[in-house]
N, CA, C and O atoms as a Tinker XYZ file with bonds, in Angstrom:
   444  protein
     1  N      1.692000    9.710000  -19.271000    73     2
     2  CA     0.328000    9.511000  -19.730000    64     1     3
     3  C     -0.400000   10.850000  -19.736000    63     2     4     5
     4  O     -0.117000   11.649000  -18.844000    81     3
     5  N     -1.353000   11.188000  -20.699000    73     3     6
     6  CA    -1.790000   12.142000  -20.668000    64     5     7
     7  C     -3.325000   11.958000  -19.940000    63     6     8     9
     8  O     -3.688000   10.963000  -19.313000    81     7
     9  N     -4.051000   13.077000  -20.173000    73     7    10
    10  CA    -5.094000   12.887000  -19.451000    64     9    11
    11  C     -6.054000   11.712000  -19.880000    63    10    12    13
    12  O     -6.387000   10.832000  -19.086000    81    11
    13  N     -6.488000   11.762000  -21.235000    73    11    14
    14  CA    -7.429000   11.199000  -22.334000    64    13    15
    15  C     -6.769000    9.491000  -21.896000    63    14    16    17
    16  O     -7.633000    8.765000  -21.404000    81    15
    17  N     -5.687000    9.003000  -22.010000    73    15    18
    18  CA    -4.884000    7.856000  -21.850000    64    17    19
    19  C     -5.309000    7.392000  -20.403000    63    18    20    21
    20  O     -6.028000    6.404000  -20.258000    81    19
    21  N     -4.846000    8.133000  -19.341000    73    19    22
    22  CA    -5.564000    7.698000  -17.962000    64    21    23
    23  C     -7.168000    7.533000  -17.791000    63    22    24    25
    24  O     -7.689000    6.686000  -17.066000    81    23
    25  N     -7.804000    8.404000  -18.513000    73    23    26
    26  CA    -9.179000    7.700000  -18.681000    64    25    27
    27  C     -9.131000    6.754000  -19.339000    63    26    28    29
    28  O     -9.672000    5.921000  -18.613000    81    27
    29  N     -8.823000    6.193000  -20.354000    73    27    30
    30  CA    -9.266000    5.197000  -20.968000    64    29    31
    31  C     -8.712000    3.903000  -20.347000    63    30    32    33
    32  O     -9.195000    2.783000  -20.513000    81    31
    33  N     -7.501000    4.249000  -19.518000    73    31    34
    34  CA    -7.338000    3.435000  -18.663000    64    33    35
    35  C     -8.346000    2.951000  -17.774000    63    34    36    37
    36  O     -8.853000    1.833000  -17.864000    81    35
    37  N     -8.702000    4.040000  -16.686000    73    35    38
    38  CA    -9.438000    3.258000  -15.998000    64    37    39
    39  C    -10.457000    3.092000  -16.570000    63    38    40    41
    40  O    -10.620000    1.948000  -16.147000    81    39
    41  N    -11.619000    3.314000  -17.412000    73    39    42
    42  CA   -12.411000    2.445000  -18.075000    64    41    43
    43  C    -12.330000    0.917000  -18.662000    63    42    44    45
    44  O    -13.199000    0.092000  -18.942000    81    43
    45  N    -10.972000    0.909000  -18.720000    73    43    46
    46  CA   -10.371000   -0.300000  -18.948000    64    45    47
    47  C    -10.745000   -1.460000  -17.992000    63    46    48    49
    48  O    -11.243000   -2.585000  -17.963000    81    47
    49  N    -10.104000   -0.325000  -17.103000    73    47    50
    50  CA   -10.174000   -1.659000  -15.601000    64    49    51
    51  C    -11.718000   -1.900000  -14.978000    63    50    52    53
    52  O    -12.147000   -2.942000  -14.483000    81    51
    53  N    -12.445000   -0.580000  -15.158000    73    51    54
    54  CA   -13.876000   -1.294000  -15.101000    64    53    55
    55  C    -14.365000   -1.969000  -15.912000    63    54    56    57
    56  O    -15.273000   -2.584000  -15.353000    81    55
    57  N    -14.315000   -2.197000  -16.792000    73    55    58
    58  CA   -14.950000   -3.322000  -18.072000    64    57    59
    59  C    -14.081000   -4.492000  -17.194000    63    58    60    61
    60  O    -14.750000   -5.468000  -16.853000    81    59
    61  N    -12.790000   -4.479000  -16.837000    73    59    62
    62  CA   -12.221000   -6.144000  -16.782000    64    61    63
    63  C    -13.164000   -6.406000  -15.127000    63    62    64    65
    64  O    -13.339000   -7.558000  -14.731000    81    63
    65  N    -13.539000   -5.542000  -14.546000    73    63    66
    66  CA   -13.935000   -5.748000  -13.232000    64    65    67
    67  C    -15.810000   -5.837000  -12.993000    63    66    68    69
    68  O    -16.587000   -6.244000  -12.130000    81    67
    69  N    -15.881000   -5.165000  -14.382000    73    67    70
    70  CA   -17.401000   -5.499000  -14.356000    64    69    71
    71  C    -18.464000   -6.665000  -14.249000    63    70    72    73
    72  O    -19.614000   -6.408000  -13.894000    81    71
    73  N    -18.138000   -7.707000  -14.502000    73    71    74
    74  CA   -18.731000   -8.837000  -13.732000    64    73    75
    75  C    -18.384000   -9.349000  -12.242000    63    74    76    77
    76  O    -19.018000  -10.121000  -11.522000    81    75
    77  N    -17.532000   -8.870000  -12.082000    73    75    78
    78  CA   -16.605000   -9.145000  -10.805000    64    77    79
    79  C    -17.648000   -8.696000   -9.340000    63    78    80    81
    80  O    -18.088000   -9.343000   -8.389000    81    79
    81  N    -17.750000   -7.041000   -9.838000    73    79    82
    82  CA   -18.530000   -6.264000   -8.735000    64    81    83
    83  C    -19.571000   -5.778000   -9.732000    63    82    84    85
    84  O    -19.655000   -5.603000  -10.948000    81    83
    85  N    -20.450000   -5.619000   -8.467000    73    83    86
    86  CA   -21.530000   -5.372000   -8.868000    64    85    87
    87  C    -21.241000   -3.405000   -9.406000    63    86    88    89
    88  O    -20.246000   -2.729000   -9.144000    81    87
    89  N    -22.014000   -3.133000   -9.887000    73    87    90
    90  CA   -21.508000   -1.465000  -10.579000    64    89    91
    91  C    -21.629000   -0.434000   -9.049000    63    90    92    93
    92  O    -20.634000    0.257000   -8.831000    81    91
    93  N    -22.794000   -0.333000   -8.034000    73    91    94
    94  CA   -22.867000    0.278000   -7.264000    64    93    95
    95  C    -21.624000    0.117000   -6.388000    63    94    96    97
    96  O    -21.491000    0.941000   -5.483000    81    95
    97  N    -20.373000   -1.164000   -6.585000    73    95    98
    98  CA   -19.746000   -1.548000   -5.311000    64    97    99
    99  C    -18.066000   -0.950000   -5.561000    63    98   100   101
   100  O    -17.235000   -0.757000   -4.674000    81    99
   101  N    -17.908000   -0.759000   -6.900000    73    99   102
   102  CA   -17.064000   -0.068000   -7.678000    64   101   103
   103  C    -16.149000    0.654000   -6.766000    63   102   104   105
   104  O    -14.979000    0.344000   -6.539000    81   103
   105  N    -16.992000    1.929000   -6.129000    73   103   106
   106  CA   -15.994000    2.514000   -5.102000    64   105   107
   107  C    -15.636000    2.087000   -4.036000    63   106   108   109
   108  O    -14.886000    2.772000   -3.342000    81   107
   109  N    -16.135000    0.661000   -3.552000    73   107   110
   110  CA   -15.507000   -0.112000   -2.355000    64   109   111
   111  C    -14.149000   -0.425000   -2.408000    63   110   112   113
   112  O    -13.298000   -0.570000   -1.531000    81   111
   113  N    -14.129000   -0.498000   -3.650000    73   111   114
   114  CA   -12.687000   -1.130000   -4.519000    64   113   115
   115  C    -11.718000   -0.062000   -5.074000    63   114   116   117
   116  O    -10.525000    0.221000   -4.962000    81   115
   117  N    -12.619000    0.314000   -5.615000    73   115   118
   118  CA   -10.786000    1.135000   -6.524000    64   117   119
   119  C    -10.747000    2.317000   -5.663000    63   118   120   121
   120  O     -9.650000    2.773000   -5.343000    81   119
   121  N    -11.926000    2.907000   -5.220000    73   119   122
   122  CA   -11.369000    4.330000   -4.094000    64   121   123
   123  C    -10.278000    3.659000   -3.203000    63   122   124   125
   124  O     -9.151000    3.775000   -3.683000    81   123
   125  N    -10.348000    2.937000   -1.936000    73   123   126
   126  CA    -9.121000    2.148000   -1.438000    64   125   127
   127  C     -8.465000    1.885000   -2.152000    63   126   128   129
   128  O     -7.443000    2.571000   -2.152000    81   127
   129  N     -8.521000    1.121000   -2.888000    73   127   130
   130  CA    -7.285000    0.303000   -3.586000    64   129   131
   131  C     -5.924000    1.722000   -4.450000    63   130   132   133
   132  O     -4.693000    1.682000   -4.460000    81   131
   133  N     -6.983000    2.889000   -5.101000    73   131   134
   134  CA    -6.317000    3.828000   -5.455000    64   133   135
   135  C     -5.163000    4.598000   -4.754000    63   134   136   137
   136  O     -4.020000    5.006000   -4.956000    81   135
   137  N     -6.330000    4.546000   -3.625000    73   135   138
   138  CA    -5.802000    5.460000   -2.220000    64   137   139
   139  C     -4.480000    4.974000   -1.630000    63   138   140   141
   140  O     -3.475000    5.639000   -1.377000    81   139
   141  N     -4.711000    3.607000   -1.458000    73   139   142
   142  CA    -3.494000    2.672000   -1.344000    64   141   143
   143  C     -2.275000    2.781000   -1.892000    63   142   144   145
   144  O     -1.207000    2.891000   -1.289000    81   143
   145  N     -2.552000    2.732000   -3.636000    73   143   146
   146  CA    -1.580000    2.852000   -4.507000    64   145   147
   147  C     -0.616000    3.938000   -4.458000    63   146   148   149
   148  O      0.559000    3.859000   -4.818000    81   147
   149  N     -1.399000    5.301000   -3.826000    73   147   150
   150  CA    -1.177000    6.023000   -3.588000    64   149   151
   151  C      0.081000    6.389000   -2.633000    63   150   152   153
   152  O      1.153000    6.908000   -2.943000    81   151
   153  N     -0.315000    6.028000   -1.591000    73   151   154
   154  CA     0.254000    5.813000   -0.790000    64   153   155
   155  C      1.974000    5.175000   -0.720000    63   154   156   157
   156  O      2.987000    5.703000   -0.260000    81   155
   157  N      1.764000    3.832000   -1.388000    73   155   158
   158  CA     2.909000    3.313000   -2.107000    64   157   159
   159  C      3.531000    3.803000   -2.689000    63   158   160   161
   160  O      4.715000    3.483000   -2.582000    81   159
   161  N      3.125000    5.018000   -3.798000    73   159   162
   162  CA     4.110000    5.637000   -4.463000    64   161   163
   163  C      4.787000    6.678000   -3.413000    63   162   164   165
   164  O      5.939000    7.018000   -3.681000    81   163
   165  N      4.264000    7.146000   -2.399000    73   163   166
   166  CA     5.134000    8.257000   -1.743000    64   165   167
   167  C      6.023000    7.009000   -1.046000    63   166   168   169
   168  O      7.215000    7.171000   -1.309000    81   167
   169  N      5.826000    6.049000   -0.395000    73   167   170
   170  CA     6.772000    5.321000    0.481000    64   169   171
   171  C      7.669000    5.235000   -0.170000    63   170   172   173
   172  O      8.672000    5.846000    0.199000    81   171
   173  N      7.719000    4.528000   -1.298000    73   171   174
   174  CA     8.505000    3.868000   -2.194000    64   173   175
   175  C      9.850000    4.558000   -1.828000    63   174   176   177
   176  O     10.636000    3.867000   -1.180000    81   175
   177  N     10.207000    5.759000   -2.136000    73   175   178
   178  CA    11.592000    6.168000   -2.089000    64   177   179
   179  C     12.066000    5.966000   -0.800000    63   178   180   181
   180  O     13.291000    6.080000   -0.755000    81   179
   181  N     11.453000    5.662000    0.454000    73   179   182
   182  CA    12.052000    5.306000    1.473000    64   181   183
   183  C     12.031000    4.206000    2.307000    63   182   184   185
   184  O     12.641000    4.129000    3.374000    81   183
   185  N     10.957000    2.910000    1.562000    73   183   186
   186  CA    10.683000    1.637000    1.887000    64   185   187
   187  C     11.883000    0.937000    2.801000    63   186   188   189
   188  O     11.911000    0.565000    3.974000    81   187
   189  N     13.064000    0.928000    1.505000    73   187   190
   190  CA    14.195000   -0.129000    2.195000    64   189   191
   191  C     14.570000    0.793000    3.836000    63   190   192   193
   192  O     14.753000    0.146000    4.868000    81   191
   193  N     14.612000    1.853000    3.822000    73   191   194
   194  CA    15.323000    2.687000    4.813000    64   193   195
   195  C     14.248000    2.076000    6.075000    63   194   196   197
   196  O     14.636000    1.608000    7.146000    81   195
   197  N     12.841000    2.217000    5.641000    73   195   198
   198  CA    12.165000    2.105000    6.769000    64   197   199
   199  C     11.997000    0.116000    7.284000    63   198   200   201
   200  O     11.696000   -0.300000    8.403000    81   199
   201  N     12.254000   -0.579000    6.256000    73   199   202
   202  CA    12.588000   -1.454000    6.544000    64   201   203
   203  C     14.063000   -2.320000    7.052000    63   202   204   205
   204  O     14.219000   -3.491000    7.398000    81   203
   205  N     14.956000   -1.259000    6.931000    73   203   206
   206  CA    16.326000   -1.634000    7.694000    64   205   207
   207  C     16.306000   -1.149000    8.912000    63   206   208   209
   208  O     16.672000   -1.851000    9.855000    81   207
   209  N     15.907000    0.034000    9.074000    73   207   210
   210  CA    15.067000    0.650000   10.662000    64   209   211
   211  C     14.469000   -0.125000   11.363000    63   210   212   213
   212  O     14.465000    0.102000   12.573000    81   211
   213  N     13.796000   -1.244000   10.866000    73   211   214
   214  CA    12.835000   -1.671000   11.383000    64   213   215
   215  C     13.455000   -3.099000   11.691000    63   214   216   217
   216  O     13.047000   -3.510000   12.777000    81   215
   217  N     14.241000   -3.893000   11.115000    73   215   218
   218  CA    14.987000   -4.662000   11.490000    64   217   219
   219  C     15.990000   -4.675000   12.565000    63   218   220   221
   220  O     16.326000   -5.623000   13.275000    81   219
   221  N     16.483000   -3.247000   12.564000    73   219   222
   222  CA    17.501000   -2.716000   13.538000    64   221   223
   223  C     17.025000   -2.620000   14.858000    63   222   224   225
   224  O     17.692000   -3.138000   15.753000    81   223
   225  N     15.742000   -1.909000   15.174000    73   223   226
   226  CA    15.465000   -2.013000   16.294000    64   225   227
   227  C     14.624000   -2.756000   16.983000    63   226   228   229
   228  O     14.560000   -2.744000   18.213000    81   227
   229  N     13.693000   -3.680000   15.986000    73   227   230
   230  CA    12.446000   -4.243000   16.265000    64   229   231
   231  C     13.485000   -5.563000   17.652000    63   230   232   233
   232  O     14.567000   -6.072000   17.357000    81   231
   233  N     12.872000   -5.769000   18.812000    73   231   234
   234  CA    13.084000   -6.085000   19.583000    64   233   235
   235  C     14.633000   -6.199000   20.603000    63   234   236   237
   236  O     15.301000   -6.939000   21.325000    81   235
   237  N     14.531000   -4.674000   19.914000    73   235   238
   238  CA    15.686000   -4.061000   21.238000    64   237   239
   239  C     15.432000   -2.923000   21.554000    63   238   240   241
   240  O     16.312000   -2.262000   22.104000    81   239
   241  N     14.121000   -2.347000   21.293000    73   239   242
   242  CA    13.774000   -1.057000   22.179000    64   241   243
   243  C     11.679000   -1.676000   21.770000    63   242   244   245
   244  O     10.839000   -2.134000   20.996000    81   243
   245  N     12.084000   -1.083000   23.224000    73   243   246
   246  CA     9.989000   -1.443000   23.424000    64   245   247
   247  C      9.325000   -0.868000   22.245000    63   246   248   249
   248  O      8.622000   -1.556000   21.505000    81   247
   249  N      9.573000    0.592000   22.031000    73   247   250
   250  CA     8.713000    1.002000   21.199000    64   249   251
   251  C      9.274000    1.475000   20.238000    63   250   252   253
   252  O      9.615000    2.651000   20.362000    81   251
   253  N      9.659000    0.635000   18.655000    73   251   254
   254  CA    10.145000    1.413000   17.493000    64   253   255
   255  C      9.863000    1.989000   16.799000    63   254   256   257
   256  O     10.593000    2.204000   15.831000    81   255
   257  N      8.498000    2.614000   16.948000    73   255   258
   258  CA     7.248000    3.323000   16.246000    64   257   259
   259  C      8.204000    4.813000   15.870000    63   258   260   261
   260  O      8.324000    5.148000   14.691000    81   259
   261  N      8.832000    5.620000   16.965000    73   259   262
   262  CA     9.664000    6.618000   16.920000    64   261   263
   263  C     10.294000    6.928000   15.670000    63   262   264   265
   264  O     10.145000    7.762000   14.777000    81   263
   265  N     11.104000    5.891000   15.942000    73   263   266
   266  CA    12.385000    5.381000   14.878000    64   265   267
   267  C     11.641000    5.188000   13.419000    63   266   268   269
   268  O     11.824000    6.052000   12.561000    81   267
   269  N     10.998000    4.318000   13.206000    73   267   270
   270  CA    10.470000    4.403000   12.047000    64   269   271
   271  C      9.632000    5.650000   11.644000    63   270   272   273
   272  O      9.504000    5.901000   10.445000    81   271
   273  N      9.144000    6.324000   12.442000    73   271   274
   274  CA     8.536000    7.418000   11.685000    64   273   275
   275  C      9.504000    8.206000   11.136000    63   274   276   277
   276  O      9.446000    8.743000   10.029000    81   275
   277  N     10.627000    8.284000   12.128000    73   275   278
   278  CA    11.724000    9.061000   11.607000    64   277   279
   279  C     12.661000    9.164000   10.476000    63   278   280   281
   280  O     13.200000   10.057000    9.824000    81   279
   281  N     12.608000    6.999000   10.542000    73   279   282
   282  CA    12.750000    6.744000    9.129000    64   281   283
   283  C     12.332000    7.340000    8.078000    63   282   284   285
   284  O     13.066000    7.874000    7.247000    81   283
   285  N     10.962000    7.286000    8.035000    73   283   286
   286  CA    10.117000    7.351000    6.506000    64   285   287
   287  C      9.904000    8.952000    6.741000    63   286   288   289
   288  O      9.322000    9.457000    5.781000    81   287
   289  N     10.082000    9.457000    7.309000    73   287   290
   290  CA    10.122000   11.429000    6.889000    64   289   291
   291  C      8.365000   11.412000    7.267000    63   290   292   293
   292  O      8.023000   12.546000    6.932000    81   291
   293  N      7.270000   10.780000    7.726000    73   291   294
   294  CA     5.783000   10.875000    7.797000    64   293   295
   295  C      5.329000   10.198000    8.982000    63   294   296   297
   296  O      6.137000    9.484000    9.575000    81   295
   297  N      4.155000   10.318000    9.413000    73   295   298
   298  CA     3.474000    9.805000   10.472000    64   297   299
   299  C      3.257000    9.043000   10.372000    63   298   300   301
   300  O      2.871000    8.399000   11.348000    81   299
   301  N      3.326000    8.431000    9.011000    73   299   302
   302  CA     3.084000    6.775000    8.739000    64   301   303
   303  C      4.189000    6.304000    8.153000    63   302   304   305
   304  O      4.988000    6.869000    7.406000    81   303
   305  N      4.141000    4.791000    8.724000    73   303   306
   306  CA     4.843000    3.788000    7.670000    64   305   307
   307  C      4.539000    2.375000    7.585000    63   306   308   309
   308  O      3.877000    1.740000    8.406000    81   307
   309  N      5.174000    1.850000    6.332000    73   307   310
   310  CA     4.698000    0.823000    6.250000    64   309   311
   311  C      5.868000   -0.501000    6.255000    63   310   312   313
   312  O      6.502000   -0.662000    5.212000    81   311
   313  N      6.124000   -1.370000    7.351000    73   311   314
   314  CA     6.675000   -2.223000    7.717000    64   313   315
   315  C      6.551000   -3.725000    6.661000    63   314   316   317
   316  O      7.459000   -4.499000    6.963000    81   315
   317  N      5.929000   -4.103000    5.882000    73   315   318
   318  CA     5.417000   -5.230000    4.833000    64   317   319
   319  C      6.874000   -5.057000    3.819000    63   318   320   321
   320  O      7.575000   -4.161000    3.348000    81   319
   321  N      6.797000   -6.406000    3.845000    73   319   322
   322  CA     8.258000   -6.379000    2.549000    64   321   323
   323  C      7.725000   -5.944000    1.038000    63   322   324   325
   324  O      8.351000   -5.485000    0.082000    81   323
   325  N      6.068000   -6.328000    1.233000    73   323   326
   326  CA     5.475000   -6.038000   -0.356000    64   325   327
   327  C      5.143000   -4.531000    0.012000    63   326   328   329
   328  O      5.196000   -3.864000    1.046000    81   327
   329  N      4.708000   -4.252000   -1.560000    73   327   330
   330  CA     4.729000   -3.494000   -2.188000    64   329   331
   331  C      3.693000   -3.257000   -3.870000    63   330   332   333
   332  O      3.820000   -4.242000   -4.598000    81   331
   333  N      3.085000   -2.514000   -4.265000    73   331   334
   334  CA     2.136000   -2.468000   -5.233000    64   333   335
   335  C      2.840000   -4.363000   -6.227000    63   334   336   337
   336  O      2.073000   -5.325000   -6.272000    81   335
   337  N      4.111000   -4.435000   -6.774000    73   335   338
   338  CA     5.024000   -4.222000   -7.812000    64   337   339
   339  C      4.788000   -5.970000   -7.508000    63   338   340   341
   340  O      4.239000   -6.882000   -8.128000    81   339
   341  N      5.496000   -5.856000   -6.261000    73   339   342
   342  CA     6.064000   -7.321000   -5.542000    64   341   343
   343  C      4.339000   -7.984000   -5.493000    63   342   344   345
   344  O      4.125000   -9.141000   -5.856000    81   343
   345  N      3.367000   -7.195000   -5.066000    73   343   346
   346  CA     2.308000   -8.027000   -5.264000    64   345   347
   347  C      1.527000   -8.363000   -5.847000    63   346   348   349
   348  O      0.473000   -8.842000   -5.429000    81   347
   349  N      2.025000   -8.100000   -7.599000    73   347   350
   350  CA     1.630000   -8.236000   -8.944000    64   349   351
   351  C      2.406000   -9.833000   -9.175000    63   350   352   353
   352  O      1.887000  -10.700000   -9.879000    81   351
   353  N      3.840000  -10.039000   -8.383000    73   351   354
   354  CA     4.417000  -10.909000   -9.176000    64   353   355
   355  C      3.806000  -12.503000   -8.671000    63   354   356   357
   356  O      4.069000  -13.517000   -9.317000    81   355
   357  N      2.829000  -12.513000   -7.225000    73   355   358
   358  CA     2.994000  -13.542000   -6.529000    64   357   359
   359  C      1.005000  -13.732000   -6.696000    63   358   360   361
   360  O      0.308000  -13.658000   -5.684000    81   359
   361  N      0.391000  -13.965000   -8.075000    73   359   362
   362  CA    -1.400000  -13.912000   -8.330000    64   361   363
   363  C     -1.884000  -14.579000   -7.758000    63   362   364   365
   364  O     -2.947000  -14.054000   -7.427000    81   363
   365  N     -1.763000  -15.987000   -7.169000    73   363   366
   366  CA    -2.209000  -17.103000   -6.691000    64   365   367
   367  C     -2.478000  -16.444000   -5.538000    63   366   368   369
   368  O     -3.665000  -16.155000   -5.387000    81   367
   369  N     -1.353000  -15.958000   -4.247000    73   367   370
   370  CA    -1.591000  -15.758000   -3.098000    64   369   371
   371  C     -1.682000  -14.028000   -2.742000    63   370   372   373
   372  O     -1.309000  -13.558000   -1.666000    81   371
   373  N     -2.099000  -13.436000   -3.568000    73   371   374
   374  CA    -2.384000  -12.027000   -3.798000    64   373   375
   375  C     -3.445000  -11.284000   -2.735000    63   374   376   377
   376  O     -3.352000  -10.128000   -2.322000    81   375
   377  N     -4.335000  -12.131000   -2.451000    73   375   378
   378  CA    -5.281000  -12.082000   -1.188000    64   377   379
   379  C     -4.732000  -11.612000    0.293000    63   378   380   381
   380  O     -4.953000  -10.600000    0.957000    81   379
   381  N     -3.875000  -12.851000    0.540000    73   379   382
   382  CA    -3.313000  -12.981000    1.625000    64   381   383
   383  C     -2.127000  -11.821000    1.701000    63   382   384   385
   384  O     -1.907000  -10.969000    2.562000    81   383
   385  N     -1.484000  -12.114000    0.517000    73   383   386
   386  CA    -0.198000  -11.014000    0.412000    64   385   387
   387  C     -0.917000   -9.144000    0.664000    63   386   388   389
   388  O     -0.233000   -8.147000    0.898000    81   387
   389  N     -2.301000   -9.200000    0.525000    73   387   390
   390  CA    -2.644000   -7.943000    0.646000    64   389   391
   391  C     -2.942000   -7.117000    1.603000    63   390   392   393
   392  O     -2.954000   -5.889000    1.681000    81   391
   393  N     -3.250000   -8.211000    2.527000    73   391   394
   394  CA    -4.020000   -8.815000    3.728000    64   393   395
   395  C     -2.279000   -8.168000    4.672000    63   394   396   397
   396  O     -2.241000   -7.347000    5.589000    81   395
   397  N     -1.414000   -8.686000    4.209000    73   395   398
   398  CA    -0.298000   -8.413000    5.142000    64   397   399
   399  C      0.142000   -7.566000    4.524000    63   398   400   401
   400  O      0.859000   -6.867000    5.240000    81   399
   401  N      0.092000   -7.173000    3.355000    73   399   402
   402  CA     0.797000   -5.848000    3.219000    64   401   403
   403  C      0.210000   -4.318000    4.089000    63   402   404   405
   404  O      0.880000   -3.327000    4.378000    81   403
   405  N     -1.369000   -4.600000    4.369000    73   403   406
   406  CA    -2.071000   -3.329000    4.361000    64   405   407
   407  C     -1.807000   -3.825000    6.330000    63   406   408   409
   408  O     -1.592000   -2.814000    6.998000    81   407
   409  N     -1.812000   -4.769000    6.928000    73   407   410
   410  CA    -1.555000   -5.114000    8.217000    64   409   411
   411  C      0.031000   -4.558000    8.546000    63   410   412   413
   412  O      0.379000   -4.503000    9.726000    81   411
   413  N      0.886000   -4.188000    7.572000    73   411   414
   414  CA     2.140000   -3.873000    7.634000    64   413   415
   415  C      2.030000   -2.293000    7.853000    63   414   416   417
   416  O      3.058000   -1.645000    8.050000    81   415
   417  N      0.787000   -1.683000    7.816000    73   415   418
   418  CA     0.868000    0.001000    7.786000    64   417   419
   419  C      0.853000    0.257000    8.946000    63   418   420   421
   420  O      0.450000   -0.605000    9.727000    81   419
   421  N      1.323000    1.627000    9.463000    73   419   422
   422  CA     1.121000    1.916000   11.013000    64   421   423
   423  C      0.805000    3.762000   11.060000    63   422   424   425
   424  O      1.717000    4.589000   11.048000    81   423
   425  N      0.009000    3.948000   11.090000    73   423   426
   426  CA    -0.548000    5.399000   11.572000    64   425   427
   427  C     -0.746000    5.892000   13.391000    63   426   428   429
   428  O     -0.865000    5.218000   14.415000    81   427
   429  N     -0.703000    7.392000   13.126000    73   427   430
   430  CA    -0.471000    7.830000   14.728000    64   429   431
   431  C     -2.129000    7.292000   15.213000    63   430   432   433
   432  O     -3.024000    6.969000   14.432000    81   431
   433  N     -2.214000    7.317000   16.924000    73   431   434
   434  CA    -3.413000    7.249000   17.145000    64   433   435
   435  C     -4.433000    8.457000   16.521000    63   434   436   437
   436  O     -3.855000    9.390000   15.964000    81   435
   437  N     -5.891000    8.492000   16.580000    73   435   438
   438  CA    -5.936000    9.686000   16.413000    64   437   439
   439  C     -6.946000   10.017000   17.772000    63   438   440   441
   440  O     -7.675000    9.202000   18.336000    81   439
   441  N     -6.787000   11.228000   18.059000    73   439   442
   442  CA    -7.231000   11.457000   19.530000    64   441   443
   443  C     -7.823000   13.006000   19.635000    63   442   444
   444  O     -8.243000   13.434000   20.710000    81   443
């Protein structure tokens, strides 16, 4: 996509969202939601890894936080089977599915 194309994109998505939210609330929504997306695209290449990690040790060592970071190459990861893709396919329960996908993230404390 070029530049001109990604704008007209998201203008797109504000017109379909414009009755939805109010115009001032705009960045409640797509700043997160972007940020998010974001996010997803760096996991992506190491999702399954951090989710076979996470199967492997989740209740045979106290703390698998280690292990999975180590997994995913970052200080974060995200444990949720969904994913941007997977939570396009399931509209009805898209709420909830989002609800546990973003409950599936795990960041260091910060201190």
């Amino acid at each position: 996509m070029n530049h001109s194309q990604i704008v007209s994109f998201i203008w797109g998505v504000a017109d379909l969202i414009r009755d939805t939210f109010k115009r001032g609330k705009y960045q409640d929504v797509i700043l997160p939601l972007t940020v998010l997306r974001r996010i997803d695209c760096v996991l992506a290449p190491i999702k399954a890894k951090v989710l076979e990690t996470n199967a492997r040790f989740k209740g045979k060592l106290e703390n698998v936080d280690p292990q999975l970071r180590k997994a995913s190459g970052y200080a974060f990861y995200d444990t949720s089977r969904y994913d941007f893709g997977k939570l396009l396919t399931d509209a009805p329960n898209a709420a909830a599915n989002l609800r546990n996908y973003i409950s599936g993230f795990r960041v260091p404390h910060m201190t």
